[in-house]
C-alpha positions as protocol buffer text, in pm:
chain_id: "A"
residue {
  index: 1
  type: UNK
  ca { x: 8444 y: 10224 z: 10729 }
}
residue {
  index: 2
  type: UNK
  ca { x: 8321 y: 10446 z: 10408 }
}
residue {
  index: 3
  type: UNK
  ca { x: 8193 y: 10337 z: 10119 }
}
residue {
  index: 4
  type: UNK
  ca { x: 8037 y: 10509 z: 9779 }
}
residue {
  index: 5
  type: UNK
  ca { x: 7761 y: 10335 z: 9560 }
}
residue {
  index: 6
  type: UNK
  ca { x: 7634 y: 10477 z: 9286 }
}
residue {
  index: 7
  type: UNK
  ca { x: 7258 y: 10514 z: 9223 }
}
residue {
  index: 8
  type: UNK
  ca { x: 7111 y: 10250 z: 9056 }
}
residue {
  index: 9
  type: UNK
  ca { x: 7438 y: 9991 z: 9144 }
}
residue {
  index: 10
  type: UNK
  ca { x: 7401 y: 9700 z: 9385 }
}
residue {
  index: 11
  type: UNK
  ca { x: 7028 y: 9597 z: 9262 }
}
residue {
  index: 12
  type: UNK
  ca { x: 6955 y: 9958 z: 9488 }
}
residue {
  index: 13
  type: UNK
  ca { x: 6584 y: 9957 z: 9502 }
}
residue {
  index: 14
  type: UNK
  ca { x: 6366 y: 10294 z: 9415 }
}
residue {
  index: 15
  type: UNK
  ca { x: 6011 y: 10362 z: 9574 }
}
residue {
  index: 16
  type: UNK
  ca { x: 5784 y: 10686 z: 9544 }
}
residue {
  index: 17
  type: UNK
  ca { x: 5688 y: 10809 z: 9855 }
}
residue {
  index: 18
  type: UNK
  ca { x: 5392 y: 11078 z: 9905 }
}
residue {
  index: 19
  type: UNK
  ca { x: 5217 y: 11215 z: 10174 }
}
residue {
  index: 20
  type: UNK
  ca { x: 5282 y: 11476 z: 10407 }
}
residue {
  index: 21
  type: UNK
  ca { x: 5704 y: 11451 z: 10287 }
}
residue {
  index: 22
  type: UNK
  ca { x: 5723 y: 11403 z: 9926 }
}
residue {
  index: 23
  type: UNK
  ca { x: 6054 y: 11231 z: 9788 }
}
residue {
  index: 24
  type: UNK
  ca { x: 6204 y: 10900 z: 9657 }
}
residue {
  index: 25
  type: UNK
  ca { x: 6317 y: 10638 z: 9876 }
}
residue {
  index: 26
  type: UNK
  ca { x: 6640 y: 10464 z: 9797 }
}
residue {
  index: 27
  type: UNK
  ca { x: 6731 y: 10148 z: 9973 }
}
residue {
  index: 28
  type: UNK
  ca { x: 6956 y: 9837 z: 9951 }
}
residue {
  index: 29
  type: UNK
  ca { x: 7121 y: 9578 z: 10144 }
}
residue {
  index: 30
  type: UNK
  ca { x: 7482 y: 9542 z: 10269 }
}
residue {
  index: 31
  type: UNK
  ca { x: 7597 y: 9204 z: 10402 }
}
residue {
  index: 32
  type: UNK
  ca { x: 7979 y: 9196 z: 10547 }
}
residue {
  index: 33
  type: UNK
  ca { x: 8122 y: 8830 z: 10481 }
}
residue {
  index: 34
  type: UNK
  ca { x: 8400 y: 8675 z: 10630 }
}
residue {
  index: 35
  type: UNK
  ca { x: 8426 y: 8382 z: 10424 }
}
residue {
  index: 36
  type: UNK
  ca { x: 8418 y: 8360 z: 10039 }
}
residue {
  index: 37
  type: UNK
  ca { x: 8259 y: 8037 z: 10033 }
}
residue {
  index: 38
  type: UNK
  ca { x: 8059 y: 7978 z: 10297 }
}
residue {
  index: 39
  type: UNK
  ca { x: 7789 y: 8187 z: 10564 }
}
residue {
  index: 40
  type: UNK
  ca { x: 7907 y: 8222 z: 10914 }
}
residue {
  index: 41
  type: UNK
  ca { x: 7807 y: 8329 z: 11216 }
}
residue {
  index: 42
  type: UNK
  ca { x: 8011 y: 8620 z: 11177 }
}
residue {
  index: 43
  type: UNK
  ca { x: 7862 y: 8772 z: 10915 }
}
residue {
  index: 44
  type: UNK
  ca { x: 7664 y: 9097 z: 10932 }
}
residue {
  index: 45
  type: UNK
  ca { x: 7357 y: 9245 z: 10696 }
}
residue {
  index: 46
  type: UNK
  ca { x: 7296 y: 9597 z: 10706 }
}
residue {
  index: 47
  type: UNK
  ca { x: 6981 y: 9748 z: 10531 }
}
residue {
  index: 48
  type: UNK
  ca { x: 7067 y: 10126 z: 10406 }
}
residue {
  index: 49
  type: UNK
  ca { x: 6784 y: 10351 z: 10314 }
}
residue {
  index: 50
  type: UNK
  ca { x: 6828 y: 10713 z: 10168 }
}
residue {
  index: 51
  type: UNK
  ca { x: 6519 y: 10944 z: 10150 }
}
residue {
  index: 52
  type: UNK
  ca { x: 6514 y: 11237 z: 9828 }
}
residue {
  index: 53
  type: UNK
  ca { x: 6286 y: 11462 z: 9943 }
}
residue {
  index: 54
  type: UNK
  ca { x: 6161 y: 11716 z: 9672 }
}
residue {
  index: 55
  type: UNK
  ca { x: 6336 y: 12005 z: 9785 }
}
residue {
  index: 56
  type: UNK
  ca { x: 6706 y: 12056 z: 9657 }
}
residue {
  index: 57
  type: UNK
  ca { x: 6843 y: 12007 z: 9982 }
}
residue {
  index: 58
  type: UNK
  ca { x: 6897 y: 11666 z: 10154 }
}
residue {
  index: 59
  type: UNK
  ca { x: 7132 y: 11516 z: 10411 }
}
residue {
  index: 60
  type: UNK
  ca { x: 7140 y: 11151 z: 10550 }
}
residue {
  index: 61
  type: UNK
  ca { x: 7394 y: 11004 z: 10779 }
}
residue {
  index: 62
  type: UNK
  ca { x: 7434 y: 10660 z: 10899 }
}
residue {
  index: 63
  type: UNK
  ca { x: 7647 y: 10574 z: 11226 }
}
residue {
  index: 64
  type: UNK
  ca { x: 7807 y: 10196 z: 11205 }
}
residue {
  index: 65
  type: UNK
  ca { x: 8004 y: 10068 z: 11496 }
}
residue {
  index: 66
  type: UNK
  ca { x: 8296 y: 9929 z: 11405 }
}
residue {
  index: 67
  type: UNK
  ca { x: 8365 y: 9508 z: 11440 }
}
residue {
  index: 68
  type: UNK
  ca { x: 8555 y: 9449 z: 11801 }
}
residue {
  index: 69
  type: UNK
  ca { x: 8888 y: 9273 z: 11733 }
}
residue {
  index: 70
  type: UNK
  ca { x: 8982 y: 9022 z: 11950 }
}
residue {
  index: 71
  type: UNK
  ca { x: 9331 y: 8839 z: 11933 }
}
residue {
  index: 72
  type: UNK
  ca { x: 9455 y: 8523 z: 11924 }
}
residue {
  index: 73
  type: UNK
  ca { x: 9706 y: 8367 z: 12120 }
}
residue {
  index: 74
  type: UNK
  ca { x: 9868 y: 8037 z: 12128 }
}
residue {
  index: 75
  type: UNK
  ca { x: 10183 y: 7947 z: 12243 }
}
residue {
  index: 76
  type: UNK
  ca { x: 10302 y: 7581 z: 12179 }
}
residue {
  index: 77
  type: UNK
  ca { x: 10432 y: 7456 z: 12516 }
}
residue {
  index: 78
  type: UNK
  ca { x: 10816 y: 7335 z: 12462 }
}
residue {
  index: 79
  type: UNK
  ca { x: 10913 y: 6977 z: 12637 }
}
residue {
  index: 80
  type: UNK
  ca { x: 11129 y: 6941 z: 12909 }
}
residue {
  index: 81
  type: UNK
  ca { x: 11509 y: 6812 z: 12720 }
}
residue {
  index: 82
  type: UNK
  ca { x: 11765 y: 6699 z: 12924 }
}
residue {
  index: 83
  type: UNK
  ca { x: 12111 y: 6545 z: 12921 }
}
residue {
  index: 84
  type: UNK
  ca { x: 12294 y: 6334 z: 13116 }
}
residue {
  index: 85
  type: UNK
  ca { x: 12544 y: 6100 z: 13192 }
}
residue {
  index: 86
  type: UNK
  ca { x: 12494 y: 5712 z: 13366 }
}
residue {
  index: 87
  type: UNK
  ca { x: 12721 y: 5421 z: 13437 }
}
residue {
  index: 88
  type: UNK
  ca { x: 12616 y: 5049 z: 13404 }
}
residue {
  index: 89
  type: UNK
  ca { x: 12345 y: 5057 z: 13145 }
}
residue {
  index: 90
  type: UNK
  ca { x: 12158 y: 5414 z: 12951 }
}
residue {
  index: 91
  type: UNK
  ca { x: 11894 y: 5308 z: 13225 }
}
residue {
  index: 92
  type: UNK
  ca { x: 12170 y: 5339 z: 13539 }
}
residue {
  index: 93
  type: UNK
  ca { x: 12271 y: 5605 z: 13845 }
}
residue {
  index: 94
  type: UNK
  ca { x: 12378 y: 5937 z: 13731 }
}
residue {
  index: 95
  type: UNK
  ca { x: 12735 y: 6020 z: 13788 }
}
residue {
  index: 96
  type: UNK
  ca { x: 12960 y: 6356 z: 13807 }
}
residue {
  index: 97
  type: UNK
  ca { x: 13235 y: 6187 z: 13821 }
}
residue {
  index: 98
  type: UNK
  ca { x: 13475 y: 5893 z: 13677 }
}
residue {
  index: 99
  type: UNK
  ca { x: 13783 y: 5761 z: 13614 }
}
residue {
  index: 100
  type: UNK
  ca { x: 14013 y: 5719 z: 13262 }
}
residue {
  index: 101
  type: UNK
  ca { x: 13877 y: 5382 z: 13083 }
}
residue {
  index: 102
  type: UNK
  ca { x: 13593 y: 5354 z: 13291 }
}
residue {
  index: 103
  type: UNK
  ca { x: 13248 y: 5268 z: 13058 }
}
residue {
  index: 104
  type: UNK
  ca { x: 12964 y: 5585 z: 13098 }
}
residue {
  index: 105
  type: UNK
  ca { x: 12669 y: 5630 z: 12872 }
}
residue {
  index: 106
  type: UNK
  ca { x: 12565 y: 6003 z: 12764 }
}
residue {
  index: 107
  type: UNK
  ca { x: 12187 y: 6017 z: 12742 }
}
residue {
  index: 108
  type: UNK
  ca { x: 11926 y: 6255 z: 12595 }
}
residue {
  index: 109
  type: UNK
  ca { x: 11590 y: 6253 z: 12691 }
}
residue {
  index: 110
  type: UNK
  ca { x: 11237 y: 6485 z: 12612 }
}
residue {
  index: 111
  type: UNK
  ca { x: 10944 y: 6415 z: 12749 }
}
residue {
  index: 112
  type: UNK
  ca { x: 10671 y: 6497 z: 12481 }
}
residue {
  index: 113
  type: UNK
  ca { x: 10575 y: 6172 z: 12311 }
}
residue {
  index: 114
  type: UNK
  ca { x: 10432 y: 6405 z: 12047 }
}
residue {
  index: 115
  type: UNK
  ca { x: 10733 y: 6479 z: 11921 }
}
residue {
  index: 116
  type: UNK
  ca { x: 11124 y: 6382 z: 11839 }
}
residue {
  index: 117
  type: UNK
  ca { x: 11436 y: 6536 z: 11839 }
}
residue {
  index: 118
  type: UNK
  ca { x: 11770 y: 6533 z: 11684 }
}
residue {
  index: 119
  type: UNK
  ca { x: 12093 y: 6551 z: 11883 }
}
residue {
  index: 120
  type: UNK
  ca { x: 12366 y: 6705 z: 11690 }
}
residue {
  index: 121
  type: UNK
  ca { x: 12653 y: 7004 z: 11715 }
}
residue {
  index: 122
  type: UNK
  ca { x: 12812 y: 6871 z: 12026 }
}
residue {
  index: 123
  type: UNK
  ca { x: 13165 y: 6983 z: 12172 }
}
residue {
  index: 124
  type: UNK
  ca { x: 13377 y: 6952 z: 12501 }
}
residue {
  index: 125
  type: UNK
  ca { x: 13534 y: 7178 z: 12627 }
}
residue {
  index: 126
  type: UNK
  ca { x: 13769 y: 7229 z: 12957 }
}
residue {
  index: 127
  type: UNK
  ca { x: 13691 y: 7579 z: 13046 }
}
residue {
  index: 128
  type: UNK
  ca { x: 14024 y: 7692 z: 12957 }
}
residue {
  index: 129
  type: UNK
  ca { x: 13963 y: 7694 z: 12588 }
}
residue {
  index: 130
  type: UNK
  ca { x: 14070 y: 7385 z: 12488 }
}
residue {
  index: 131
  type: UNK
  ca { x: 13762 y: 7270 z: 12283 }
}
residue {
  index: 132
  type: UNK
  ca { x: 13713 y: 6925 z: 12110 }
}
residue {
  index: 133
  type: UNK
  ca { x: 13368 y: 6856 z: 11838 }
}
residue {
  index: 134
  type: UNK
  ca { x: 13213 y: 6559 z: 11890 }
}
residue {
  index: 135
  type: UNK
  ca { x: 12878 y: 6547 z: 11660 }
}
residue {
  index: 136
  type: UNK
  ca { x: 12870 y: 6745 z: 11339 }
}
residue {
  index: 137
  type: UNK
  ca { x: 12517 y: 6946 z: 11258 }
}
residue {
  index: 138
  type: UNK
  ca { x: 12394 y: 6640 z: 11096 }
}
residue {
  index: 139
  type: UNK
  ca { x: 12427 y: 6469 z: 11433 }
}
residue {
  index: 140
  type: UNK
  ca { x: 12748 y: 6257 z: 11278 }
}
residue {
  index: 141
  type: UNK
  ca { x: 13014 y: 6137 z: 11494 }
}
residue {
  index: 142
  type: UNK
  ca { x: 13321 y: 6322 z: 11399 }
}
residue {
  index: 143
  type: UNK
  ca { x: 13612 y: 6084 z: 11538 }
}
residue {
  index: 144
  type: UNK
  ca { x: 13416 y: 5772 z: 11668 }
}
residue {
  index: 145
  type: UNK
  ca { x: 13734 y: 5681 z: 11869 }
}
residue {
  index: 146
  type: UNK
  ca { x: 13613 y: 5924 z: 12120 }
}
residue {
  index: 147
  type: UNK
  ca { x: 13270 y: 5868 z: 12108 }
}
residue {
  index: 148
  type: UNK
  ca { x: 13035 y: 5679 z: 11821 }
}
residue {
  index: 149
  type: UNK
  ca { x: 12745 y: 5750 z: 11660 }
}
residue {
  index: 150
  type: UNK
  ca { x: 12443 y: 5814 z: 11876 }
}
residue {
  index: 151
  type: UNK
  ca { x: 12190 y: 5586 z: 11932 }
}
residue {
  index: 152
  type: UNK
  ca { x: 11788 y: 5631 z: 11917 }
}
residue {
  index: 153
  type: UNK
  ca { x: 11523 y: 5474 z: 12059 }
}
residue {
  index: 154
  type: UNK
  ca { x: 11204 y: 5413 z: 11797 }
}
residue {
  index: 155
  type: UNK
  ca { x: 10958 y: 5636 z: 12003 }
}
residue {
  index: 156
  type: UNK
  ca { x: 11268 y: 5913 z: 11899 }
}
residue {
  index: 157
  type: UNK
  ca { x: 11228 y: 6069 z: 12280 }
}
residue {
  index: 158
  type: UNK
  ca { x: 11569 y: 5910 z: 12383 }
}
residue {
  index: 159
  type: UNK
  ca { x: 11885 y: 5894 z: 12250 }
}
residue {
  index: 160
  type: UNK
  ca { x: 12245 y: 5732 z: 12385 }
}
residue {
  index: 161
  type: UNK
  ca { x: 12578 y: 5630 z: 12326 }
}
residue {
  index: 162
  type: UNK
  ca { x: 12868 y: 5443 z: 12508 }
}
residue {
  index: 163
  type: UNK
  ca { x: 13177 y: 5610 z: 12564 }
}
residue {
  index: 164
  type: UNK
  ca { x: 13499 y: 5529 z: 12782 }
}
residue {
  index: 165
  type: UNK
  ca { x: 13610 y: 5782 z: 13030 }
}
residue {
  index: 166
  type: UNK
  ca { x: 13886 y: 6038 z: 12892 }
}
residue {
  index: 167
  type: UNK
  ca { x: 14024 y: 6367 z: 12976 }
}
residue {
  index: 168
  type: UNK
  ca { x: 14246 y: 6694 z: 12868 }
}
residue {
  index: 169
  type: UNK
  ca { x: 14588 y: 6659 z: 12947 }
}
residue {
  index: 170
  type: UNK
  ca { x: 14578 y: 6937 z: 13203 }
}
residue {
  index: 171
  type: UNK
  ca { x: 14287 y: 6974 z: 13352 }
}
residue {
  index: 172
  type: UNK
  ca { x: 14016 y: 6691 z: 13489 }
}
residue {
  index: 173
  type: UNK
  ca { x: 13651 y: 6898 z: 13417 }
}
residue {
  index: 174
  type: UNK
  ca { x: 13449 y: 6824 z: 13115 }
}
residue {
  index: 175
  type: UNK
  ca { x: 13181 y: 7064 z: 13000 }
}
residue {
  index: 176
  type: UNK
  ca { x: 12981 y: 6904 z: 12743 }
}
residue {
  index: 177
  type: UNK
  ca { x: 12684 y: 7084 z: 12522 }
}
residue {
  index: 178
  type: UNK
  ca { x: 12494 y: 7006 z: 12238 }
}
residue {
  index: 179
  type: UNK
  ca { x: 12164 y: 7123 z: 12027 }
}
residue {
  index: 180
  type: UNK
  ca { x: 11859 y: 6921 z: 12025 }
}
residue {
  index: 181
  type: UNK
  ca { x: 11640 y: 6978 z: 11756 }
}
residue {
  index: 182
  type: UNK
  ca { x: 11235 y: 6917 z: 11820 }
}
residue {
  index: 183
  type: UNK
  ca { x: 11024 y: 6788 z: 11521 }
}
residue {
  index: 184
  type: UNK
  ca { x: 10647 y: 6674 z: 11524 }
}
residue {
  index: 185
  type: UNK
  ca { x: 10628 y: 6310 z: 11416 }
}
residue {
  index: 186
  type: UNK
  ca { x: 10259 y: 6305 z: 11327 }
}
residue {
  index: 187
  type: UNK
  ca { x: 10334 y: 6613 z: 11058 }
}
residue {
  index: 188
  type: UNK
  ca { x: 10655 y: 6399 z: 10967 }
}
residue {
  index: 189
  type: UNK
  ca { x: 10872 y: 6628 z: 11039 }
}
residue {
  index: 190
  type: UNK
  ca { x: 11119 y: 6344 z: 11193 }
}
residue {
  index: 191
  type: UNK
  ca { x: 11113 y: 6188 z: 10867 }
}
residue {
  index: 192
  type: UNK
  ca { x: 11465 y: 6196 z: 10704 }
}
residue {
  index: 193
  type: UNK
  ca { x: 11624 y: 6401 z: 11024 }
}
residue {
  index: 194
  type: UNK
  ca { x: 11607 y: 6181 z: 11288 }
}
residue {
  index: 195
  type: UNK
  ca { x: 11764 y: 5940 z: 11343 }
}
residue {
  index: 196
  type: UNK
  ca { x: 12011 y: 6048 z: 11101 }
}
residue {
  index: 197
  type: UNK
  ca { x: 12258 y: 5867 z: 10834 }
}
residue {
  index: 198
  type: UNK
  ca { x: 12588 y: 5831 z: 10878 }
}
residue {
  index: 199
  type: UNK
  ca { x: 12867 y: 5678 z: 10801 }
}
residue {
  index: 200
  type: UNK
  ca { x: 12941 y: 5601 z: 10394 }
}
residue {
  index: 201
  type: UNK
  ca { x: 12567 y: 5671 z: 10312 }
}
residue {
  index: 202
  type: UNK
  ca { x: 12605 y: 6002 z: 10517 }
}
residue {
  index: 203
  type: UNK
  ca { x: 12307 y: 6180 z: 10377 }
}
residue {
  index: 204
  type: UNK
  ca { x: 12392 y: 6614 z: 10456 }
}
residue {
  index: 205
  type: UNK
  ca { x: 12095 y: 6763 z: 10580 }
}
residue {
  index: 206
  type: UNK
  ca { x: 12245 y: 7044 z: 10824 }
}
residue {
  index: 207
  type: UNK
  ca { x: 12406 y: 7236 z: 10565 }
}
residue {
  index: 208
  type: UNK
  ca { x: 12058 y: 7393 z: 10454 }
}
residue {
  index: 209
  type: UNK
  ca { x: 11966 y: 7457 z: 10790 }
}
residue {
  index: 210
  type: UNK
  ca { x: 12287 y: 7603 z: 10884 }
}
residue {
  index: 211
  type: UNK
  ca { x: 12262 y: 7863 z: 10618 }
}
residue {
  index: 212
  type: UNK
  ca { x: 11879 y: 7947 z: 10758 }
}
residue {
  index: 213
  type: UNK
  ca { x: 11817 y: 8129 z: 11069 }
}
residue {
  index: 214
  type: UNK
  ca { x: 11825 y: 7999 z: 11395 }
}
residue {
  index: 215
  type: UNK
  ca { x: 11544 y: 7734 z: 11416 }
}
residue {
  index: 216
  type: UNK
  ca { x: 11290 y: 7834 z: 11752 }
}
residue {
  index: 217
  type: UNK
  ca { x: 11251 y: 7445 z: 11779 }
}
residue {
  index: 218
  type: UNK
  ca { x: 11628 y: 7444 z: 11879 }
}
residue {
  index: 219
  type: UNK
  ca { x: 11760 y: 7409 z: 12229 }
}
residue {
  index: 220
  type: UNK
  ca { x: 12073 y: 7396 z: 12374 }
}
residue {
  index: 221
  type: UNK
  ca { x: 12165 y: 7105 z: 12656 }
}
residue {
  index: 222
  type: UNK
  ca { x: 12463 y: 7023 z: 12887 }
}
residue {
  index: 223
  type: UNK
  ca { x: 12617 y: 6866 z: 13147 }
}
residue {
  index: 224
  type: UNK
  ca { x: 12986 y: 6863 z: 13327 }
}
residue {
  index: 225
  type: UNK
  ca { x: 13174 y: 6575 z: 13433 }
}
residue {
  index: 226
  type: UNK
  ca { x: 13512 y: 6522 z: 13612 }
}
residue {
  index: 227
  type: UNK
  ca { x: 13742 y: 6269 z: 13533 }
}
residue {
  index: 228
  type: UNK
  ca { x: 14025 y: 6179 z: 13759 }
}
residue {
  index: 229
  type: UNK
  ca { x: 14362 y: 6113 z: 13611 }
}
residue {
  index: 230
  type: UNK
  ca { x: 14414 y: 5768 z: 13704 }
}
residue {
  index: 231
  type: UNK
  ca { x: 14542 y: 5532 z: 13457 }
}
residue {
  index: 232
  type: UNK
  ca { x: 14454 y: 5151 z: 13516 }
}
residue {
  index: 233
  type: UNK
  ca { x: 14757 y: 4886 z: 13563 }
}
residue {
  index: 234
  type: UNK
  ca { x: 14702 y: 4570 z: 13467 }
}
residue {
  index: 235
  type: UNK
  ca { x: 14905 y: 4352 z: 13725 }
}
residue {
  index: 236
  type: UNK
  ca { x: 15050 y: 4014 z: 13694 }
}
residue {
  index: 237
  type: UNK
  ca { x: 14876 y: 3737 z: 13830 }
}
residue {
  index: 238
  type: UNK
  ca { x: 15063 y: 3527 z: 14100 }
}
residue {
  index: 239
  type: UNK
  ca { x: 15055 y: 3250 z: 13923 }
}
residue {
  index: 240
  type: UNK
  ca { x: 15261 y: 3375 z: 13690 }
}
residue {
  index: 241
  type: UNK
  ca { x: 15503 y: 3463 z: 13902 }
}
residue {
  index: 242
  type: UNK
  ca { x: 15827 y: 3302 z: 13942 }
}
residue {
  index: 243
  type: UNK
  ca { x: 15831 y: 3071 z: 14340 }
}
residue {
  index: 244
  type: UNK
  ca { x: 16190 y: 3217 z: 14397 }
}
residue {
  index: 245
  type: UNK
  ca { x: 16449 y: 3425 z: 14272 }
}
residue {
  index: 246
  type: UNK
  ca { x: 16767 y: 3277 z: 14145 }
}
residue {
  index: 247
  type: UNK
  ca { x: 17048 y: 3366 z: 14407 }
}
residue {
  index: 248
  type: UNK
  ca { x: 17360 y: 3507 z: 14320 }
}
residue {
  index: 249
  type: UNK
  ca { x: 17731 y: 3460 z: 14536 }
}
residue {
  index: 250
  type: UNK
  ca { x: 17849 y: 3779 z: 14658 }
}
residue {
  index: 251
  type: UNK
  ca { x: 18161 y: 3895 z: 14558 }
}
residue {
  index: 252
  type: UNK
  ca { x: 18455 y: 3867 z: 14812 }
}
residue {
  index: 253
  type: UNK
  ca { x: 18727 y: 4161 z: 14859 }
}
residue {
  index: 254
  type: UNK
  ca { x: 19049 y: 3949 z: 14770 }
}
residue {
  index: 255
  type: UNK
  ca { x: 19297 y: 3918 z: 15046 }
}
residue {
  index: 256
  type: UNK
  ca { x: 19642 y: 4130 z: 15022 }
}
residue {
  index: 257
  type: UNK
  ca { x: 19924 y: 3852 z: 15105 }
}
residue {
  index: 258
  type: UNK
  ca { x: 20189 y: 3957 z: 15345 }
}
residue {
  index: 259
  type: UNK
  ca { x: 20462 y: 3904 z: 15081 }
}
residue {
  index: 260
  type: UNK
  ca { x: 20307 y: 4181 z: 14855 }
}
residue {
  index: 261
  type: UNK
  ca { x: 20556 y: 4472 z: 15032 }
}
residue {
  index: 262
  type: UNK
  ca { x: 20886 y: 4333 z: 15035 }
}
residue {
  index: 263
  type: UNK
  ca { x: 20819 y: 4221 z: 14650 }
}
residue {
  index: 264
  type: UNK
  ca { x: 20677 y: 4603 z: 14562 }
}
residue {
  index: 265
  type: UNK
  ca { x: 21016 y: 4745 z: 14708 }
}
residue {
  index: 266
  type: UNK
  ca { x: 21236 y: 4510 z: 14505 }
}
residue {
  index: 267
  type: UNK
  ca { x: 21081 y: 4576 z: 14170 }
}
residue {
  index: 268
  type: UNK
  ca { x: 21124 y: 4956 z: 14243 }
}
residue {
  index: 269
  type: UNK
  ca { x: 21491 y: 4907 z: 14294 }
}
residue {
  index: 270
  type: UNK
  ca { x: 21551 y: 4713 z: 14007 }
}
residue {
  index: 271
  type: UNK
  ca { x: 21353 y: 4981 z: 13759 }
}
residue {
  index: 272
  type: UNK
  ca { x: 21544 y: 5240 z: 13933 }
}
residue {
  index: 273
  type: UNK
  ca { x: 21885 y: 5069 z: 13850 }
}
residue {
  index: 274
  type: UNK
  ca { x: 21807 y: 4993 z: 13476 }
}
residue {
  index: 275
  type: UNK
  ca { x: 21691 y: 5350 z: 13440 }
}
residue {
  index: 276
  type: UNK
  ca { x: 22026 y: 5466 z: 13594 }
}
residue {
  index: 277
  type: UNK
  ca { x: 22255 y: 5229 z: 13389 }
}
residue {
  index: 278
  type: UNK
  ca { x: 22086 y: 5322 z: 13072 }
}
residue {
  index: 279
  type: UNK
  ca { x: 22156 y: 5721 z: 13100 }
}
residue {
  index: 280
  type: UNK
  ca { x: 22476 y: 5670 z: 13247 }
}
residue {
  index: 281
  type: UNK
  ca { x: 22568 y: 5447 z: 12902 }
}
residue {
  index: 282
  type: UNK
  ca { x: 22371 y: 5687 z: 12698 }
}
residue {
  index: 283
  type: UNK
  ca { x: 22620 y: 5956 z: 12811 }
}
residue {
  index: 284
  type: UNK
  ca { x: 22925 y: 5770 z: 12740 }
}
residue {
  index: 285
  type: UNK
  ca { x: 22891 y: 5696 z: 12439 }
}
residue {
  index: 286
  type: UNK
  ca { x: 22804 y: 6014 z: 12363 }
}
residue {
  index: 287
  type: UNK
  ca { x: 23126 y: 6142 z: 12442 }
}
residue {
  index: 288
  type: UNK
  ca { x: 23341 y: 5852 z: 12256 }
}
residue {
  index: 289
  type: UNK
  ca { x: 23170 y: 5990 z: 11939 }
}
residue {
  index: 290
  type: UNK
  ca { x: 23300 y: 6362 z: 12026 }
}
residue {
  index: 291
  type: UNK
  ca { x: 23671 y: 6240 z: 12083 }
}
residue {
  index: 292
  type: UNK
  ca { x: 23667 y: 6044 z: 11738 }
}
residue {
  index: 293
  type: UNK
  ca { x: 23575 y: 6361 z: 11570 }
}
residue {
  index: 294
  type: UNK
  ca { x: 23787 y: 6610 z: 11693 }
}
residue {
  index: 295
  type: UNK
  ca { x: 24137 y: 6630 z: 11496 }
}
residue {
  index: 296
  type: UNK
  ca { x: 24476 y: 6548 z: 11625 }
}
């Protein structure tokens, strides 16, 4: 570090010296501050002194060390998210597995009480490409037919929701992932995100942060799950059903009567006959009509 300071600047002090080296003594105080308000450890004084001797020439130099940096790092510990799915109760066994209609709860969980978290841009997807949203950025349900708003508990470190089992048409694997956003609830930074409004009050918060860069209190979460494709039946109780079925007479082949030959032959003779007697008149009277015509 360099400096320049004018004689006379700085309330610089001036003292006549004599003796064996005649000169003027020039002196003043420096003090380095690292505060503008207040004196701190940290600050440094440093008494300069410059001695004119009463020749022309004169040389001084002063030698100050510089300040030793020393840095400072602190990196905020992230907490442990996860995501999972249960059956029974938010509270119950962990399952991988499940059948269509059957009731499963999707639960997010962090374990910092410090802080709480948003759930929000969740799909599914079947690995295949087939992809289906299910929470906008806002942390909205998008078609609560497939699954409903998400539910938080007040301490915000838990979040669930109730679904019934479904699938793709084609394949049985679900891959599910969504973004869970931290925020420190004694700076209220929970305050207005989570948990958030939906429905007809829907109050947009994610498009601001979806034009801003990637937040570093972001994480990503998921889970798979395979559902079998098994439709339920619902069956008919017994009691409903009739004691017996009503009984119906079996048809009997008719019987062919011996007579039926004998009477088959004789109407085939007689259509044979009329057949004959009606060409055999046809043709004669045909010819009667030729005679009459012809002249004598």
């Amino acid at each position: 570090m360099s400096m320049m300071i004018q004689n006379g600047d700085c309330t610089m002090q001036r003292q006549r010296v004599t003796g064996s080296l005649e000169g003027i003594m020039l002196s003043l105080t420096i003090v380095v501050s690292f505060h503008g308000t207040f004196v701190t450890k940290a600050d440094r004084a440093y008494r300069c002194m410059c001695f004119f001797r009463n020749i022309k020439r004169l040389s001084n130099a002063i030698d100050m060390s510089p300040l030793g940096t020393t840095e400072l790092l602190d990196t905020a510990k992230m907490p442990t998210c996860s995501y999972s799915i249960h059956t029974s109760s938010p509270d119950g066994p962990i399952t991988t597995a499940g059948k269509i209609g059957d009731k499963i709860y999707h639960v997010w969980q962090c374990e910092d009480s410090q802080q709480g978290f948003l759930v929000h841009s969740c799909f599914v997807d079947d690995g295949k490409g087939a992809r289906f949203d299910l929470l906008d950025i806002d942390g909205c349900a998008i078609d609560p037919i497939i699954q409903p708003d998400v539910n938080y508990d007040s301490s915000l470190t838990k979040a669930f929701v109730e679904t019934m089992g479904y699938k793709f048409s084609d394949t049985s694997v679900l891959n599910y992932q969504c973004v869970v956003e931290l925020c420190k609830k004694e700076a209220g930074e929970c305050d207005g995100l989570s948990p958030p409004t939906c429905g007809r009050h829907k109050r947009s918060i994610g498009i601001r942060r979806q034009n801003e860069h990637k937040l570093a209190n972001e994480m990503e979460v998921s889970t798979t799950m395979e559902i079998m494709d098994q439709i339920p039946e619902k069956d008919v109780p017994e009691h409903n059903l009739p004691l017996a079925l009503p009984q119906f007479a079996t048809p009997k082949p008719i019987d062919t009567p011996d007579c039926f030959f004998p009477v088959f032959v004789g109407l085939s003779v007689t259509v044979i006959s009329s057949a004959t007697f009606t060409v055999v008149a046809y043709i004669f009277t045909r010819k009667s009509k030729i005679l009459q015509i012809t002249p004598a």
